[in-house]
C-alpha positions as CSV (number, residue, x, y, z in Angstrom):
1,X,80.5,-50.9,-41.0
2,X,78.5,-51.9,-37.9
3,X,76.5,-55.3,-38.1
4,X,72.7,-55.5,-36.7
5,X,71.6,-59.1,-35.7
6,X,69.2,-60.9,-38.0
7,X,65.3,-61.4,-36.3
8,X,65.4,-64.9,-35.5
9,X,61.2,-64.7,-36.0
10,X,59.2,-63.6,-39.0
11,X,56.1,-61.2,-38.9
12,X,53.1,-63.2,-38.6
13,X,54.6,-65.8,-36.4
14,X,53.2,-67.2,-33.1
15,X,56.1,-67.6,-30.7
16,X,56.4,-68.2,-27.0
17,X,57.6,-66.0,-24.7
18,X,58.3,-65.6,-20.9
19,X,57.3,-62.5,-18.7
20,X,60.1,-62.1,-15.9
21,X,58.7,-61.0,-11.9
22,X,62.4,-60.7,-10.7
23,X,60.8,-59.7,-7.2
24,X,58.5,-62.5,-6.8
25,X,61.3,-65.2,-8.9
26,X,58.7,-66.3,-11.2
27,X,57.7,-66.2,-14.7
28,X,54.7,-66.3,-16.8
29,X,54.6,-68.2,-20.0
30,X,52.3,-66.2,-23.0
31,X,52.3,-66.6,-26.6
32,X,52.9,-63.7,-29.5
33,X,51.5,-63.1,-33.1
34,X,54.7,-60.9,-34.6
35,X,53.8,-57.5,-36.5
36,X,56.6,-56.2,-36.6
37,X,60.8,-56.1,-35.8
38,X,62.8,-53.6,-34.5
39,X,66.3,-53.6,-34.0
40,X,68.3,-51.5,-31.5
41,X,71.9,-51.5,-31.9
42,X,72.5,-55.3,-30.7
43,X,69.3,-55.8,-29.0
44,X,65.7,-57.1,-31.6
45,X,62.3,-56.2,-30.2
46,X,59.2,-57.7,-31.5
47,X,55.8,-55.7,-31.2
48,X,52.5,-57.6,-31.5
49,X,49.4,-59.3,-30.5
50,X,50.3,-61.1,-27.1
51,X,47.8,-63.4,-26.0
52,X,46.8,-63.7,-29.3
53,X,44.5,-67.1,-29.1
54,X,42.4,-65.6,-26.0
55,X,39.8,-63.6,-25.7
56,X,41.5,-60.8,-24.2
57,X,44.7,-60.4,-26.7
58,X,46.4,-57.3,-26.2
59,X,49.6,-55.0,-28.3
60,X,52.9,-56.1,-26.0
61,X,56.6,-55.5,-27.1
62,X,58.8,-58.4,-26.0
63,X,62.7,-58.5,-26.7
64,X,64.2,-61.7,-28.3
65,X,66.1,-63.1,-25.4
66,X,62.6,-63.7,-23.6
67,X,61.2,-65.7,-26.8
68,X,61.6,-69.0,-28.1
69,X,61.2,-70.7,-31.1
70,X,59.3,-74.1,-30.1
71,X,57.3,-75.0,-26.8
72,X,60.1,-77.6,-26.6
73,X,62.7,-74.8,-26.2
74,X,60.7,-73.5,-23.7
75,X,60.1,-76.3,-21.7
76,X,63.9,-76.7,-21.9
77,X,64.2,-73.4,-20.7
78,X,62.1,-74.0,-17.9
79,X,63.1,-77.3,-16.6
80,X,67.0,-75.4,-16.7
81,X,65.1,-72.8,-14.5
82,X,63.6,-75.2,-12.0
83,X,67.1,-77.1,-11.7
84,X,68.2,-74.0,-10.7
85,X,66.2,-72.9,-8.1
86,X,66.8,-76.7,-6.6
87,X,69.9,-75.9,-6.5
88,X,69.3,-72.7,-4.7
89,X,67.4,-73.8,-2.4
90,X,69.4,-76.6,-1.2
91,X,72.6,-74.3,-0.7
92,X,70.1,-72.3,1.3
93,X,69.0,-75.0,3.2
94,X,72.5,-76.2,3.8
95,X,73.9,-72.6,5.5
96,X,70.8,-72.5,7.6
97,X,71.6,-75.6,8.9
98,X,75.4,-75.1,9.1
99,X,74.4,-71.8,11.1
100,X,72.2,-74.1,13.7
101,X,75.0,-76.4,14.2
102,X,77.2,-73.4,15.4
């Protein structure tokens, strides 16, 4: 018997999510009222209100890998993201420079 993963969320909760550019290496941080839960073989997708506290609130679909269940698991999320792209960057910086020297 296969097994389906269990929504972390509940219908009718607010959640935090993060919209991915993977051209541009940014993300945008929005906010989700749940109406309802799907699940795809191993994958749960969540369709509701995004934007739901603005004035221009709009249906959106978000996966649960791009959603998390406090601002502080967010921000978590985030400051892992930034210490990444440090990280990056310096590496970058470093062969640049190793390239002048040559």
């Amino acid at each position: 018997m296969d097994e389906y993963p269990n929504p972390k969320f509940k219908i009718g909760k607010v959640v935090w999510f993060i919209l991915e550019d993977i051209a541009l290496g940014s993300f945008t941080v929005c906010h989700i009222k749940i109406e309802s839960i799907h699940i795809h073989n191993i994958s749960i997708e969540y369709e509701g209100i995004a934007d739901y506290a603005s004035d221009w609130p709009s249906p959106h679909t978000v996966f649960e890998e791009n959603m998390f269940e406090s601002s502080e698991a967010l921000l978590e999320y985030m400051d892992g993201y930034m210490q990444d792209v440090d990280n990056k960057c310096r590496i970058k910086d470093k062969e640049s420079d190793d390239e002048a020297e040559v």
